[in-house]
Structures are given as C-alpha cells and as structure tokens.
Backbone as XML, in Angstrom:
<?xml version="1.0"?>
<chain id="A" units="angstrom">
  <residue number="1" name="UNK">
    <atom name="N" x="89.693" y="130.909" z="120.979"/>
    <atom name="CA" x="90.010" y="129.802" z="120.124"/>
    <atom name="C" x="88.704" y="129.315" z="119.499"/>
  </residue>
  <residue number="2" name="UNK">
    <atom name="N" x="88.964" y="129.201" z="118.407"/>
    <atom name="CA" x="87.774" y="128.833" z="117.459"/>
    <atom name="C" x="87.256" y="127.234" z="117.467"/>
  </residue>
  <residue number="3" name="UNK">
    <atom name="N" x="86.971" y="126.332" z="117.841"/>
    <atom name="CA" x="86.835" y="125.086" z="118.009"/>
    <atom name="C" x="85.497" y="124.586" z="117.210"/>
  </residue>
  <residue number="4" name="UNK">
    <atom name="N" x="85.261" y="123.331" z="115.977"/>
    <atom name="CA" x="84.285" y="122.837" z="115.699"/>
    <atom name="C" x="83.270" y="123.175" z="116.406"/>
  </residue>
  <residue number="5" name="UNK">
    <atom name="N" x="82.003" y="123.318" z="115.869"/>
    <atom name="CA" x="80.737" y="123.156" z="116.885"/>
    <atom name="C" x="79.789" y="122.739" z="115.656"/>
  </residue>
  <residue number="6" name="UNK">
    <atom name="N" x="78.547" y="122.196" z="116.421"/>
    <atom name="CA" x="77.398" y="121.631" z="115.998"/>
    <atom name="C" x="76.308" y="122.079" z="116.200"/>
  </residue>
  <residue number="7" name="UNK">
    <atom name="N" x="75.404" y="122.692" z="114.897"/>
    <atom name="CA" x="74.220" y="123.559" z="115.170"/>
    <atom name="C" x="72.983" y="122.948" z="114.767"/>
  </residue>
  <residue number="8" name="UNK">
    <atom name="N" x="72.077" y="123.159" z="115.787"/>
    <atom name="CA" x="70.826" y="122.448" z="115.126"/>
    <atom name="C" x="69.738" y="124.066" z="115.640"/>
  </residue>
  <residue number="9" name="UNK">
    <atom name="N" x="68.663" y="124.017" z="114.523"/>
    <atom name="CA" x="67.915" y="124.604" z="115.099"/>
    <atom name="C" x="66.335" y="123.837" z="114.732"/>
  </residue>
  <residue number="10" name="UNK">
    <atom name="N" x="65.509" y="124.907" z="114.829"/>
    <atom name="CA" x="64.160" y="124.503" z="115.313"/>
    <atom name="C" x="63.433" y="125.346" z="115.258"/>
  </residue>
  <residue number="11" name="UNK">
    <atom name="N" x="61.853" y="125.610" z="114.661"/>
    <atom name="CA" x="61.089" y="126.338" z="114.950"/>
    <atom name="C" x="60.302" y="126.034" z="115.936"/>
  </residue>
  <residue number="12" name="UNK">
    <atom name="N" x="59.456" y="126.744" z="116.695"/>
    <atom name="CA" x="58.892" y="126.485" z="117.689"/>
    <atom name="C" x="57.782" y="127.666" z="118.001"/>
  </residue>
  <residue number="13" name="UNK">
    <atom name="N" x="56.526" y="127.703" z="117.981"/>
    <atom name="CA" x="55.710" y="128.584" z="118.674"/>
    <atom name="C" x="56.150" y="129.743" z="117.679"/>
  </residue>
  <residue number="14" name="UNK">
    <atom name="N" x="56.595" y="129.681" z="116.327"/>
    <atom name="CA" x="56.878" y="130.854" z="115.687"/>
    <atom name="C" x="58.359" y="131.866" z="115.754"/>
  </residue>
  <residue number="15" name="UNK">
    <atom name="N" x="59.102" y="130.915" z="116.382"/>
    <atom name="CA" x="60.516" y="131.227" z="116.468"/>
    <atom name="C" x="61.445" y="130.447" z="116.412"/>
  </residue>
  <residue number="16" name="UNK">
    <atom name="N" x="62.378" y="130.819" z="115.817"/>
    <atom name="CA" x="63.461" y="129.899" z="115.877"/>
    <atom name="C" x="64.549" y="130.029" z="116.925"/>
  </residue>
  <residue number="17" name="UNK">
    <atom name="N" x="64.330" y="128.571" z="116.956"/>
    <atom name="CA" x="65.712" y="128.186" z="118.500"/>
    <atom name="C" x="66.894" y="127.728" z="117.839"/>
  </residue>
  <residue number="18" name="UNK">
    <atom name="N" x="67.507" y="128.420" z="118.253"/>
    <atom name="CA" x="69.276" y="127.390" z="118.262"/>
    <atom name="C" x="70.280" y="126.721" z="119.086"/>
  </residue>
  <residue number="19" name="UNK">
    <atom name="N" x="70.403" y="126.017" z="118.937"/>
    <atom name="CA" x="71.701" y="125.323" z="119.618"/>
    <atom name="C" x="72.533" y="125.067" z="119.378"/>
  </residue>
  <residue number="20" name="UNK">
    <atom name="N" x="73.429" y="125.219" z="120.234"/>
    <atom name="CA" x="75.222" y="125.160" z="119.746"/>
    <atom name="C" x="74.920" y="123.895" z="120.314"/>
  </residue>
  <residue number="21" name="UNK">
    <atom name="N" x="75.967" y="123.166" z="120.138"/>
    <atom name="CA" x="77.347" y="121.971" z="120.368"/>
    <atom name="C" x="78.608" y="122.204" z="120.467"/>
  </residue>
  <residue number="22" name="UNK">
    <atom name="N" x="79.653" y="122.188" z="121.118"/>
    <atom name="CA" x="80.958" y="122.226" z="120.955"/>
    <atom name="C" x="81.035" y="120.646" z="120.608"/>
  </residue>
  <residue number="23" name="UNK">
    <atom name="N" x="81.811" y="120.436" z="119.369"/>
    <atom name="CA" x="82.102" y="119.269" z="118.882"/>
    <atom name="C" x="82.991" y="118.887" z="118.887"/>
  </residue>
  <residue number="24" name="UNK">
    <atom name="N" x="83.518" y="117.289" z="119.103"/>
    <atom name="CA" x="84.925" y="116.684" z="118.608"/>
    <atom name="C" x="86.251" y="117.471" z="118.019"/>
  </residue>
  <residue number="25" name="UNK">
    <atom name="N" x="86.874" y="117.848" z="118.772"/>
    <atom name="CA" x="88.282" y="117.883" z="117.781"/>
    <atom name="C" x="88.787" y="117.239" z="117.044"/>
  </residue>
  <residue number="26" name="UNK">
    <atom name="N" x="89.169" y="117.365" z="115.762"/>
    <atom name="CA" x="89.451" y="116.308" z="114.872"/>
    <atom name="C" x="90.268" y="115.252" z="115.168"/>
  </residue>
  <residue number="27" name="UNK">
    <atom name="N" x="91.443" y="115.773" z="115.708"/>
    <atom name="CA" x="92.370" y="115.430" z="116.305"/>
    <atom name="C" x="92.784" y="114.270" z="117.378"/>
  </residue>
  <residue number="28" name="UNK">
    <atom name="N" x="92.730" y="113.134" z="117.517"/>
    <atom name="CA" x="92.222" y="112.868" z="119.167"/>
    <atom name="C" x="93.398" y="112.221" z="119.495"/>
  </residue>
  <residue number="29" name="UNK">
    <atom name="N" x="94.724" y="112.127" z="118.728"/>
    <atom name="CA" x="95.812" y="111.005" z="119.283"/>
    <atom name="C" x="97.005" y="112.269" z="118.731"/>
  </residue>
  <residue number="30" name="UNK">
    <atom name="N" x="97.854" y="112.325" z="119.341"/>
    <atom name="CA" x="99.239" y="112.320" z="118.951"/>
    <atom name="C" x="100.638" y="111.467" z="119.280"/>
  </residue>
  <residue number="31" name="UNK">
    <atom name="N" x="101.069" y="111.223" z="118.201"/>
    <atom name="CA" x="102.419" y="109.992" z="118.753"/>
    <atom name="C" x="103.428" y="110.716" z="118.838"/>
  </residue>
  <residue number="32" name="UNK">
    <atom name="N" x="104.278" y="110.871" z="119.763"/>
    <atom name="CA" x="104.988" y="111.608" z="120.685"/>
    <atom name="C" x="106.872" y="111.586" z="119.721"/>
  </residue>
  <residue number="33" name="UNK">
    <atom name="N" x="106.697" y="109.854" z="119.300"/>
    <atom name="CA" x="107.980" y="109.062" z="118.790"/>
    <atom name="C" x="107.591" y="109.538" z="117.181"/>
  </residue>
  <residue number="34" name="UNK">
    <atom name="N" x="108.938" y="109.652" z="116.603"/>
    <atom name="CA" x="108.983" y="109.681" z="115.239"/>
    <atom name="C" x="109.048" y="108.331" z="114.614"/>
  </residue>
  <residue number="35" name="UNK">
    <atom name="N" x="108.593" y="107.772" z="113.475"/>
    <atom name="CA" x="108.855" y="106.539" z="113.028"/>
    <atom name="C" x="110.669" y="106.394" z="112.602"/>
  </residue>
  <residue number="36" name="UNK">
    <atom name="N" x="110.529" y="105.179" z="112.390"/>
    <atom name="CA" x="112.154" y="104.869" z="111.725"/>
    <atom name="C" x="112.549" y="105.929" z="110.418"/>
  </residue>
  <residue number="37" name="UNK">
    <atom name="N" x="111.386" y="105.597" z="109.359"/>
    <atom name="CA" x="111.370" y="106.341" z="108.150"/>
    <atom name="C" x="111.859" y="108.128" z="108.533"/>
  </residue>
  <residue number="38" name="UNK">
    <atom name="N" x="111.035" y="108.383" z="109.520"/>
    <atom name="CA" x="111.048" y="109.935" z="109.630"/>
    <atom name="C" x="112.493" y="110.408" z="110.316"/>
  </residue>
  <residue number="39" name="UNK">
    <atom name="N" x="112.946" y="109.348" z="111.292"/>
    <atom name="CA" x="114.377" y="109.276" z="111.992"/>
    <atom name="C" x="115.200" y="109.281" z="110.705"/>
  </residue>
  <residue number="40" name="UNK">
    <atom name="N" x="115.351" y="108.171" z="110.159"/>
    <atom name="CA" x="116.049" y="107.897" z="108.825"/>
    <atom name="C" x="116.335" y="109.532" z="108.072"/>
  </residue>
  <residue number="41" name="UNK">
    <atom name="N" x="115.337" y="110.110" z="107.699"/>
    <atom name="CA" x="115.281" y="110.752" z="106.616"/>
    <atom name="C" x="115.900" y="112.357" z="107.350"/>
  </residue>
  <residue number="42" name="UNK">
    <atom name="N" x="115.099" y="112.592" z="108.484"/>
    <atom name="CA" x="115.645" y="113.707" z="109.226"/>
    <atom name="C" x="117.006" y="113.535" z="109.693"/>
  </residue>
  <residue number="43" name="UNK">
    <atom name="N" x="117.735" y="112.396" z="109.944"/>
    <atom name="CA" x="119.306" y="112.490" z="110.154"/>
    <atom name="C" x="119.882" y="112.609" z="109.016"/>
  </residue>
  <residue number="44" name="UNK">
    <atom name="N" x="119.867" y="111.985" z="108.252"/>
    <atom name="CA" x="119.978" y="112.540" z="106.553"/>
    <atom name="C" x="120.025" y="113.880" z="105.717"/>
  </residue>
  <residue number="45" name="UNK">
    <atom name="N" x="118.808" y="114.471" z="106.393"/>
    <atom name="CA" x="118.673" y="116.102" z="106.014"/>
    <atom name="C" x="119.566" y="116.587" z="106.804"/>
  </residue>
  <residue number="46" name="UNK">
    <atom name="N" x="119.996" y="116.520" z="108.193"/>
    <atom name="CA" x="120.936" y="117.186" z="109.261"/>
    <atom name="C" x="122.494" y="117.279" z="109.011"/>
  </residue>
  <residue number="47" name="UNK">
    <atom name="N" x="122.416" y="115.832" z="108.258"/>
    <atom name="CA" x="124.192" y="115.486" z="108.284"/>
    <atom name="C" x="124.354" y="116.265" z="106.767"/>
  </residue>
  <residue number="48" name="UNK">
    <atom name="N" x="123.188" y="115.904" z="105.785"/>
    <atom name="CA" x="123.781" y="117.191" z="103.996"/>
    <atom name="C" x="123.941" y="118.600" z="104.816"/>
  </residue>
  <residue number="49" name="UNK">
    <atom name="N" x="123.191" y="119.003" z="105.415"/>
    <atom name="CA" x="123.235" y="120.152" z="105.670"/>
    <atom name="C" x="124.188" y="120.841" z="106.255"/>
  </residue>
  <residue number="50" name="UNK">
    <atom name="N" x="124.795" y="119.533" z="107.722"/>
    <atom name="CA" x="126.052" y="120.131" z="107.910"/>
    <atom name="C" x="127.023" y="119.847" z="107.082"/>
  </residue>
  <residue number="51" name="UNK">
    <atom name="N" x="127.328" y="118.900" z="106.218"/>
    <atom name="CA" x="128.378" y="118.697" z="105.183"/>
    <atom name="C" x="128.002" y="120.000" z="104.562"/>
  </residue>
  <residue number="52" name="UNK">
    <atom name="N" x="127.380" y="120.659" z="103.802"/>
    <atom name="CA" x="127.606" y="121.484" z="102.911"/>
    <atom name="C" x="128.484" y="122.900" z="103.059"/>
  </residue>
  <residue number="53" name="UNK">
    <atom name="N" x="129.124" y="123.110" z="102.195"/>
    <atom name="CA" x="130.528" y="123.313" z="102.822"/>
    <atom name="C" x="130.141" y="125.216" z="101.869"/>
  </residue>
  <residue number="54" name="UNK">
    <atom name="N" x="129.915" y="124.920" z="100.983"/>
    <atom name="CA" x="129.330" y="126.476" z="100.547"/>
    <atom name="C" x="127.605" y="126.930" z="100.819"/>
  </residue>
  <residue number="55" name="UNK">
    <atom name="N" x="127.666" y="128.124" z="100.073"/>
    <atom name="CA" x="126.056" y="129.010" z="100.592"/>
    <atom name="C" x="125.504" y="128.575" z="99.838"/>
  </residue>
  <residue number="56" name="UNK">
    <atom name="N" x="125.617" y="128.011" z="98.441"/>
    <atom name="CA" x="124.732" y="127.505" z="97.394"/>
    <atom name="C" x="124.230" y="126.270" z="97.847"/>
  </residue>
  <residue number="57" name="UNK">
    <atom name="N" x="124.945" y="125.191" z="98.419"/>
    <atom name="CA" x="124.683" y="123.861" z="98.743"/>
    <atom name="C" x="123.589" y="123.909" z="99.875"/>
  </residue>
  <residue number="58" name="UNK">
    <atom name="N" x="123.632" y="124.905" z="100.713"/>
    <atom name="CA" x="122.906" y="125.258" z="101.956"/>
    <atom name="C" x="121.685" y="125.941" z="101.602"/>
  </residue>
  <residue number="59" name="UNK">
    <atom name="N" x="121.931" y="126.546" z="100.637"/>
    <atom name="CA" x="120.818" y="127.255" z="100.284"/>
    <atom name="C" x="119.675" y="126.030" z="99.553"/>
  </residue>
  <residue number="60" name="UNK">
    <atom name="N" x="120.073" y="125.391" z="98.791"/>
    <atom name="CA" x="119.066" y="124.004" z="98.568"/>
    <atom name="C" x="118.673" y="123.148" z="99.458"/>
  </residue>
  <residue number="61" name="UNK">
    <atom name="N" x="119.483" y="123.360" z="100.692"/>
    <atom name="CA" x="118.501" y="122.521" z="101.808"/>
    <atom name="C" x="117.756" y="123.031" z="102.499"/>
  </residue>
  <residue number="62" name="UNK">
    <atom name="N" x="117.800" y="124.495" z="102.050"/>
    <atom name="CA" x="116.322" y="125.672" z="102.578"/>
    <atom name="C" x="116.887" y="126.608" z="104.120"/>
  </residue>
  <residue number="63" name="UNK">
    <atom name="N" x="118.469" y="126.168" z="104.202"/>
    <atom name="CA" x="118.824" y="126.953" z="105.422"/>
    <atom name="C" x="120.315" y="127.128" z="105.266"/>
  </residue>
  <residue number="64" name="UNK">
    <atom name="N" x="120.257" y="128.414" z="106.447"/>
    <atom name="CA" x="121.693" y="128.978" z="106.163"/>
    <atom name="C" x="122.199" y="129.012" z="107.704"/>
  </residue>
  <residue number="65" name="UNK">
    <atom name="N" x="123.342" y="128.598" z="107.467"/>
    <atom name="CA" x="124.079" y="128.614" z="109.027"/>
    <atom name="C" x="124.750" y="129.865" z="109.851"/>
  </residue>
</chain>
C-alpha cells in the first residue's frame, strides 16, 4: 500500500542523505450515519427504481433488475 510520505534530504561530508517520513493520511474521520439529505435522496432513488415498470425507465436510473 502506497501511503503519503515526507522527504527531506541533506548533504553531508559530500553525500547526500535521505529521509523518509510516513505522513498523515489525509483522511482522519469517517461518519458512519448518512445525513437526512443523503437518506432523503437515496430512498427516493430506491423507490423510482423499483416503480419503474419497463427497461427504458430502469435503464435511466443506471440499473437493471
């Protein structure tokens, strides 16, 4: 796995040193709960989708049953 890192180097005595860092993941929270908006909108997409009663109608909501 490829993960951020942080490089510094340095000359020294006629050579160069390097150093890694493994750095911060960008990432540091995930919220587990969907908001209202995202509830809202995803029961919405679920219920057109099962209403749609032909392949054309289904096919615009990007899935086929």
């Amino acid at each position: 796995m490829l993960l951020p890192l942080r490089v510094e180097t340095r000359f020294k005595d006629a050579e160069l040193w390097v150093r890694i860092f493994p750095d911060e993941i960008a990432i540091n929270t995930h919220e587990k709960l969907l908001t209202e908006r995202e509830q809202t909108f995803g029961m919405a997409y679920w219920k057109a989708l099962r209403a749609a009663k032909d392949d054309d109608a289904r096919k615009r909501h990007g899935r086929t049953l």
